[in-house]
N, C-alpha and C positions, 0 to 999 in steps of 0.2 A: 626719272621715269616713275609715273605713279604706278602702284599697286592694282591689280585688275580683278576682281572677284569676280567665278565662272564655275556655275552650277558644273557638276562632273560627273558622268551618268557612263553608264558603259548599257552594250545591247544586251547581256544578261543580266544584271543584277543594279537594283538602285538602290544607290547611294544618297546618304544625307549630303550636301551641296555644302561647300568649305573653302575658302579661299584659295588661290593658287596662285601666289605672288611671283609678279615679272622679277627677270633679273636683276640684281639693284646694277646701277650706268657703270662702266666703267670711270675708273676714279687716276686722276692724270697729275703726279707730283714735278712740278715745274721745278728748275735749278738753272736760275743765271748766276752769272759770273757775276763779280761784287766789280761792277764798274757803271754808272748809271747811264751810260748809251745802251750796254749790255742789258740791263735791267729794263728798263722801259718796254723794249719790245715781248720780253717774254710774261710782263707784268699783264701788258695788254691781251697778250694772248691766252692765258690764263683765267682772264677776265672774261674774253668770248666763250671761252670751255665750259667755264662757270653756268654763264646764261644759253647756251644752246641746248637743255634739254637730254642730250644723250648721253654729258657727261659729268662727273663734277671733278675737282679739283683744289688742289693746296698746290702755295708757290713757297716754295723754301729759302731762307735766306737767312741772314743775322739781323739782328734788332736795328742797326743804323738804315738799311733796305725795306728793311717790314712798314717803317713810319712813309713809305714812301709807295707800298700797295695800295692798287684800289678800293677803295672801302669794301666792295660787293666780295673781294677774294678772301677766303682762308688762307691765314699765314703761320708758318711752322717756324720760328727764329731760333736759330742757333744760335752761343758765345760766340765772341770771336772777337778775337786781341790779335795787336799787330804793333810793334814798335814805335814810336811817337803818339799814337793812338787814331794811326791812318784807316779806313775802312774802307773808302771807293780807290781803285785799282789806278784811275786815271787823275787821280789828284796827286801821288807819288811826289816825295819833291825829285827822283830822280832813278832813272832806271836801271841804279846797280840793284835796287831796293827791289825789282822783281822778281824775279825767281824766288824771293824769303817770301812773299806775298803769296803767290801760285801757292807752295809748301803751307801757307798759314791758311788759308783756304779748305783745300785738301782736307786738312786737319780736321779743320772746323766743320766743314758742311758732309765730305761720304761718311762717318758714323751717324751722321743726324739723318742722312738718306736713309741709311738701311734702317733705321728706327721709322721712320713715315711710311715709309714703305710696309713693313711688318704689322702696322696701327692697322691696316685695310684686309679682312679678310676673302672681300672679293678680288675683282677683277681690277688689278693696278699695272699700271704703266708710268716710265719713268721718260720725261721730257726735259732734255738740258744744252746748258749752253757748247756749241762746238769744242770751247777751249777748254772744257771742265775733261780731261781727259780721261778721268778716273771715273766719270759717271756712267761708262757702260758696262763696267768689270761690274763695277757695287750694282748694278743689276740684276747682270748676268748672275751674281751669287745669291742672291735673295730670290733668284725664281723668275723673274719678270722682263718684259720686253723693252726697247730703248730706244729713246728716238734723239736725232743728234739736231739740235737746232740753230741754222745759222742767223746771226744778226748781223750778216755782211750778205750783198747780194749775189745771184748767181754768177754774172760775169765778174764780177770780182774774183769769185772761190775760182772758177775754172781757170781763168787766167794765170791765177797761182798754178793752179793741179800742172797743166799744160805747160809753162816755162820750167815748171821744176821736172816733169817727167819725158820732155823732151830738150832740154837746153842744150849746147853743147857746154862743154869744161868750162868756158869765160863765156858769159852771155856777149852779144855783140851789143854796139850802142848808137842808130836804135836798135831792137828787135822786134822782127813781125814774131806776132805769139803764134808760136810751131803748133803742131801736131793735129793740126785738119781742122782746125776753129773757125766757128759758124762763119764769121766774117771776117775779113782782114783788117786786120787792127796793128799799127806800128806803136812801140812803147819803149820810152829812155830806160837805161838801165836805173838809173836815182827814180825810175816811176815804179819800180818792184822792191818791196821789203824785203832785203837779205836774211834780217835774222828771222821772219816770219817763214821765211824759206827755207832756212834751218832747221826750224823746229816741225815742218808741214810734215813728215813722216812720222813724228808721235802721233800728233792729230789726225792722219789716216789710219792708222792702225788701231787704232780707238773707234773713228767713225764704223772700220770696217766688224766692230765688235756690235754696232745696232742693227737693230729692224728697220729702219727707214732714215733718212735724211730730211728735213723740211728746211724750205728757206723764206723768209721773210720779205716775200715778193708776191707777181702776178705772172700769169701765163700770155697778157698782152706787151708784156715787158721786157721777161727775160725768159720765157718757152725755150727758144732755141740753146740757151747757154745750159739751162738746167737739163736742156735732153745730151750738152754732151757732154756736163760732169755724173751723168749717169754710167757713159758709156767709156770714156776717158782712157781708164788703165786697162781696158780689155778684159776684166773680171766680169763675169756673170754679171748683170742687169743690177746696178743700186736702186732701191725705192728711193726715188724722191718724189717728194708733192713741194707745192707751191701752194701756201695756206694765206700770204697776205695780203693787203699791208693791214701788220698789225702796229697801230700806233697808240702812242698814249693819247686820254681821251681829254676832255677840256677841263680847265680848274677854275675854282673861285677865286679871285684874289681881295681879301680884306683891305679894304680903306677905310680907316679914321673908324673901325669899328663895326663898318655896315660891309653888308655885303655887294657888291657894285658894279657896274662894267670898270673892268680894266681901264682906268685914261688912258693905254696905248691905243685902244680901240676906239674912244672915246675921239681920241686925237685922229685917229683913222677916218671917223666917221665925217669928219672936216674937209675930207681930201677929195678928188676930183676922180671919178673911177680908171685904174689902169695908169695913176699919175703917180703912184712913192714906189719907192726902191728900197727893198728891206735889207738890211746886212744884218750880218750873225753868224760868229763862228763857233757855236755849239760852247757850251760850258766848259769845256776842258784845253780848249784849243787858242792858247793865250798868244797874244801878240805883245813885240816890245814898246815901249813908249815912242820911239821914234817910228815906226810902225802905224801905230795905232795913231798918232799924229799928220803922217801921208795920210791916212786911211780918211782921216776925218777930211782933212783939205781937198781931197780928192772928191767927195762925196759932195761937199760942196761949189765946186769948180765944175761937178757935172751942172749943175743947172737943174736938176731934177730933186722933187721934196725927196726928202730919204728918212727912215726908220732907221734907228742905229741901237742895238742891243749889243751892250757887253755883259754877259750876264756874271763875270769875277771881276771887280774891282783891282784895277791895277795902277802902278804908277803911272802920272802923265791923264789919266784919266779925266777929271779934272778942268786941268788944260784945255782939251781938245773939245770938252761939253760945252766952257764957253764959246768957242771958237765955233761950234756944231750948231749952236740952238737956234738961232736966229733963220736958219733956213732948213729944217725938221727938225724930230725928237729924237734925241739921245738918253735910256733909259741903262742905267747900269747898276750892278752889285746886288741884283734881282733879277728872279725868274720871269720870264713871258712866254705868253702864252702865245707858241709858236704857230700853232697847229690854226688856232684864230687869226692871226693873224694875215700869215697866208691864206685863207681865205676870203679874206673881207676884200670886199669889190675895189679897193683903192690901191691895193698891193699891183703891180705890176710885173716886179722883177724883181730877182734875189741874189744877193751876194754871198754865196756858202762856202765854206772849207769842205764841203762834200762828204762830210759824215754822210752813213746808208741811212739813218732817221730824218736828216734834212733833206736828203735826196727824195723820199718816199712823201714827205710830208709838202715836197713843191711839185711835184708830180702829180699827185693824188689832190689837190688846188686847182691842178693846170696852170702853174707859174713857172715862166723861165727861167734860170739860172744865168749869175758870171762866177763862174768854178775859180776858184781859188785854194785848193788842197792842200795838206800841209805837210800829213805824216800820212802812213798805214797804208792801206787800201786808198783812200781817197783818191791818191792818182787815179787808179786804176778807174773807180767811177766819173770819175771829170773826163777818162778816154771813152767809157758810156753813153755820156748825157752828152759830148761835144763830138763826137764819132761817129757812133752808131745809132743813139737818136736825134741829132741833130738838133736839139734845145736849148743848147747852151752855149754861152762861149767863154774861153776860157783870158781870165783877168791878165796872166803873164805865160810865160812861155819855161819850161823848167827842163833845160837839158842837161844839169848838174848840182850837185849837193850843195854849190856857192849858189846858183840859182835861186836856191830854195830858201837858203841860209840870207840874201839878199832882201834891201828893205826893198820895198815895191814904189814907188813912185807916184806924187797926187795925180801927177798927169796920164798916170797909164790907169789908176781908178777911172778918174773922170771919162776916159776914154772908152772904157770896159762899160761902163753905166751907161752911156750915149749908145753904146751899140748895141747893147742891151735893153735899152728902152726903144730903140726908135729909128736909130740912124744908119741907114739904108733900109727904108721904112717897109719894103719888099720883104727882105731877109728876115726881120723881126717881126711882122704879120706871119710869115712860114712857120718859125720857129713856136709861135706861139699859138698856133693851130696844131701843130704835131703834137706840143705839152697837154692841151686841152682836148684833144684826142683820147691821149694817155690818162687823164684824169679821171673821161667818161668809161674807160673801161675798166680802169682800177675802183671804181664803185661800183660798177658791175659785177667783179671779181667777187663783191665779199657781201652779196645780195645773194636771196635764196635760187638755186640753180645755177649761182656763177663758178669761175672756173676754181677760185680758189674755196669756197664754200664746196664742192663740189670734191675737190682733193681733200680735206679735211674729214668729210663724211667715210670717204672710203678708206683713210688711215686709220680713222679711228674704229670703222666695221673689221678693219685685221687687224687691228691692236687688240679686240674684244675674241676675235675668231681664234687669237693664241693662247685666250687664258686657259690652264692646263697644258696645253703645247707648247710650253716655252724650247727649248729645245730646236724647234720648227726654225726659230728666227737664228737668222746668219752669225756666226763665231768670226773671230779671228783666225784670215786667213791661214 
């Protein structure tokens, strides 16, 4: 906010004229979790806070996350060691290794909080990732307000809140999700993270230590879920807004020195509009060689050109690239640029593991999904996109942990991509109408006057309205 000079005169007596400086913006210290699904979103949103004018901001992290903020953001890096010399939470070779991680974390990032925080003698507010449970205490003691931010979407969180606060003793299998939810939704027991549901009582008692809640969504999307993890456990009215989609924004990629189009775009631009079918299961979400071998034959048995990103190098790899090329591209042990992708007029349909960032970034496209989930939440969003919005369909059918644990079949890819693409050509016109629906309102959402631009303005007007009031914003029950 610029500085406003304003002669200053009273009806008795005049004064010589001296500037009267606005208040400097309020100033918004970001804190994702050290896992790069995590990071990304709140990277991005960091990035808007930056450029909109009313506020500024620093994102906090350690030096291995820093190299990975938008150029335009201020970054605060903290140390941070960790046994083998792991840094992203999702690369783990194995999750006994968690809990030491959380703890090294911890470590590393709340005394670097309350030191960013204290740098600011205005008006600061602290914005961090849901899991970070510790970020609203080291707030709350520095003075300042807290916002809890999720990078899982609303019906996902609720769907958690809701089975854990109403289930009975042994969940049934299936279960419709209890406790008055927007809509009827049936879910396998193997579709809810037990130990997520474990731990969901740390992480409400923390959330319920913020000012507000925001989630990394839109009001055309998921309104109804975010009005009833508002309302949920009967407590007084939680603030949430709906601030997104905040996604990461486009990169360069260097070839041979110059700077270039992508060849996967390149290779894109060859193709027939609404004709390739993208697959990707997100960076972290590794497939076995026999796996990743269906995977390929399937893709090719459909009939349809197909994009095939594996972005970690694995074994069998290789293999399955000879076996892949001749009827699309196979691009592996490199980043792509997803967000491109899916939009280029040649993309059709997408093969996802149902990460909330791949979700967001085929929606916000207007591209269909064939959901294929594997851990976490992701069920829960494949019951989303194949249920309740009716976008999607879903690759296999998962009504137990061998289910999941099963290789998948080229026949049943080829099969998912065909239906996906085209076949019952009714059904795939719908689906792909309702996606692109969704698309035109999730850019709507984050234009000036939309619903999510709109939620933001007013979070951040009482995030500003409490400086001095800290006190004003909600404690632990």
């Amino acid at each position: 906010m610029h500085a406003l000079s304003l002669a200053m005169r009273t009806q008795t007596t005049a004064l010589p004229s001296r500037p009267c400086a606005a208040p400097a913006p309020l100033h918004l210290v970001f804190v994702p979790f050290l896992a790069r699904s995590h990071f990304a979103p709140l990277a991005a949103a960091t990035a808007a806070a930056c450029g909109d004018g009313t506020t500024s901001a620093t994102i906090l992290t350690t030096p291995h996350f820093a190299a990975l903020a938008p150029a335009s953001v201020p970054v605060r890096a903290a140390p941070f060691s960790f046994p083998g010399g792991h840094e992203d939470f999702s690369l783990l070779p194995d999750e006994s290794s968690a809990p030491a991680f959380f703890f090294a974390a911890e470590a590393a990032l709340a005394p670097a909080l309350a030191a960013a925080v204290r740098a600011h003698a205005g008006a600061v507010a602290v914005v961090s990732d849901a899991v970070l449970h510790w970020a609203p205490r080291v707030a709350r003691e520095c003075g300042v307000p807290h916002v809890t931010f999720h990078t899982i979407g609303a019906f996902a969180a609720a769907s958690m809140v809701a089975v854990h606060l109403h289930r009975p003793d042994s969940l049934e299998d299936p279960v419709v999700v209890p406790g008055g939810f927007p809509v009827p939704v049936k879910l396998r027991r193997v579709h809810v993270n037990e130990e997520a549901l474990a731990h969901l009582p740390l992480f409400r008692a923390a959330e319920d230590g913020s000012y507000a809640v925001a989630f990394n969504s839109f009001s055309a999307l998921e309104a109804d879920f975010a009005e009833y993890y508002r309302n949920v456990d009967g407590s007084p009215k939680k603030k949430v807004f709906l601030v997104g989609p905040r996604r990461a924004g486009p990169g360069n990629v260097t070839v041979t020195g110059d700077l270039k189009r992508d060849p996967i775009l390149q290779w894109l631009d060859g193709q027939e509009a609404g004709s390739v079918v993208y697959a990707c299961f997100g960076s972290t979400c590794g497939l076995s060689a026999d796996q990743l071998k269906e995977l390929g034959a399937g893709l090719r048995a459909s009939g349809t050109p197909f994009l095939w990103v594996i972005p970690t190098t694995t074994d069998g790899t290789e293999q399955h690239d000879d076996l892949a090329s001749s009827h699309g591209m196979v691009v592996a042990g490199r980043w792509a640029p997803q967000a491109e992708i899916l939009a280029h007029r040649a993309v059709g349909g997408f093969v996802s593991h149902c990460g909330w960032n791949s979700v967001l970034d085929a929606v916000c496209t207007g591209v269909p999904l064939a959901t294929w989930p594997l851990r976490a939440e992701q069920f829960l969003n494949e019951a989303l996109l194949v249920d309740v919005l009716r976008v999607a369909v879903r690759v296999r059918e998962v009504g137990s942990k061998a289910d999941v644990e099963a290789v998948v079949p080229a026949d049943a890819v080829a099969s998912a991509v065909g239906k996906l693409m085209g076949d019952g050509a009714d059904e795939a016109a719908a689906r792909r109408t309702r996606v692109r629906d969704l698309g035109v309102a999730a850019g709507a959402a984050v234009t000036e006057g939309g619903s999510s631009c709109t939620d933001w303005a007013r979070l951040v007007d009482e995030l500003k309205a409490l400086h001095g009031h800290v006190n004003e914003a909600p404690t632990d029950k």
